[in-house]
N, C-alpha and C positions, 0 to 999 in steps of 0.2 A: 447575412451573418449565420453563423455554424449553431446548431441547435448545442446547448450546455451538454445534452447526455450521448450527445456523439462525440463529441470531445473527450467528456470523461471515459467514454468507454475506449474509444482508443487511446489517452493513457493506459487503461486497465489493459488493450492489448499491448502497451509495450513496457509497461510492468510485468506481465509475464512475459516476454521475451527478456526480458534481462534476468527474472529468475529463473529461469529455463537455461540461459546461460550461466549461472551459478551453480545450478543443479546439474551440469558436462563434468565442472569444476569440483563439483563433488562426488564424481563418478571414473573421475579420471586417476590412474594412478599418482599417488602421490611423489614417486621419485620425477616424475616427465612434471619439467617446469611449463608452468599454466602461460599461454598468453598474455593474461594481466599481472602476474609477475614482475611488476614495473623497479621497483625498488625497496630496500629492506624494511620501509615503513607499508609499501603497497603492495602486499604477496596476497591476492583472493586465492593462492591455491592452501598456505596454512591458513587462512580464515576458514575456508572452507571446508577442510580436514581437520580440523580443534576439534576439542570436543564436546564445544560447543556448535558442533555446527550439524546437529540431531537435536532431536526431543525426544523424551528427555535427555540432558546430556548425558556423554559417557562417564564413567565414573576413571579414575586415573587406573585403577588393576583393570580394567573388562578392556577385552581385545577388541580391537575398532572394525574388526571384522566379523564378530557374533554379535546376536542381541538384536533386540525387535528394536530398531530405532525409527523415527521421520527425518527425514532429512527439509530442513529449514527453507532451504529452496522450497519444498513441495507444499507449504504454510503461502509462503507467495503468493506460488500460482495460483492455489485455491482461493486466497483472499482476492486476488485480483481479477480473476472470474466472477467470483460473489459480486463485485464493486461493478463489474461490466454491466453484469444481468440486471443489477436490479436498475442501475445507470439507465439503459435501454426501457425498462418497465417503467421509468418515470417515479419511482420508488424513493427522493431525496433524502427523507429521513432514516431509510435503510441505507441509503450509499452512503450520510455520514455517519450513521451509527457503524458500518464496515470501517469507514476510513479514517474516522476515530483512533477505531482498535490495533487497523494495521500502523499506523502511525506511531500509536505506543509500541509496539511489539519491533518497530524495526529501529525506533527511537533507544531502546533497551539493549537491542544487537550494535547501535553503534556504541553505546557505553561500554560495552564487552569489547567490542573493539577497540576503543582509546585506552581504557583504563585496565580490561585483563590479558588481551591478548598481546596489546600495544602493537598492532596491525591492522592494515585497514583492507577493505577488499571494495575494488574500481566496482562491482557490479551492484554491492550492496549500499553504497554510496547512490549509483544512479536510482536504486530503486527507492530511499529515502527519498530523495528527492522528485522522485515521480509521485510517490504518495503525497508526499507537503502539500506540492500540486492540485493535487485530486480533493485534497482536503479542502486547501484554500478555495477551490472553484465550487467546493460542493457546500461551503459557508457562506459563499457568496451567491449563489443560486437560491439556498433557504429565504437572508434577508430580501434576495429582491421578490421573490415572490411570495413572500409574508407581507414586504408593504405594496405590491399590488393588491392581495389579498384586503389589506385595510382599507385602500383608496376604492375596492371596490363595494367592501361594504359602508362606506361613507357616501358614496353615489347611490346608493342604493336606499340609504337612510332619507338622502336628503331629499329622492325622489319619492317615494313614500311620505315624508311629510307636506311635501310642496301637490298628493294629489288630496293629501286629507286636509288641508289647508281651501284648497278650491271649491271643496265642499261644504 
């Protein structure tokens, strides 16, 4: 069986591979149609080039080519390195507190996507759903080794009573 934090961590490497692939898409000119491009609800090239698609966003007058911005992609990858690192350190309660966070944050990007852009983008799609993922396993790795941790201190209890008991 595959250790929990090799797993997660290679999620986290193919969560940044799909932001990494978002962030082409956000580096690419905007007139050249994006590969994911798929159709008028599925355009990650305007997802990508809104002006939601920095931090902070752009405001509607500021030219989309001045201005200290981050581009959203690079929030990703960094979250998803963070999520590998501490993955691999054996760190759980850091991987869910990461995956917690990215979970809301791309949970947010998709409501910006149904509700204000009303556009969806194929890349950030996959990476919600890599994080879910990463969430769910890293929930489920807490409980199981919370109640190992019980069962071990209940054997341990019970072994401690049963030598003071011989006495």
């Amino acid at each position: 069986m595959i250790d929990m934090k090799y797993l997660i961590a290679l999620l986290a490497v193919v969560g940044i591979v799909v932001s990494t692939m978002a962030l082409r898409i956000h580096y690419m000119d905007p007139a050249q149609a994006p590969p994911c491009a798929v159709t008028e609800k599925f355009d990650c090239g305007a997802v990508n080039h809104s002006r939601f698609a920095v931090f902070p966003p752009r405001t509607f007058e500021e030219d989309p080519n001045v201005g200290s911005h981050i581009p959203i992609a690079m929030f990703g990858i960094v979250g998803y390195a963070a999520i590998g690192v501490a993955a691999l350190m054996g760190r759980w309660w850091l991987v869910f507190e990461f995956a917690q966070l990215c979970f809301l944050f791309a949970a947010f990007l998709s409501y910006l996507e149904a509700y204000v852009l009303q556009k969806w983008c194929i890349y950030c799609l996959w990476s919600q759903g890599v994080i879910a993922v990463i969430l769910l396993l890293t929930i489920g790795t807490l409980i199981v080794r919370w109640r190992q941790g019980r069962s071990a201190l209940k054997a341990a209890t019970r072994e401690s009573a049963q030598k003071t008991a011989a006495f």
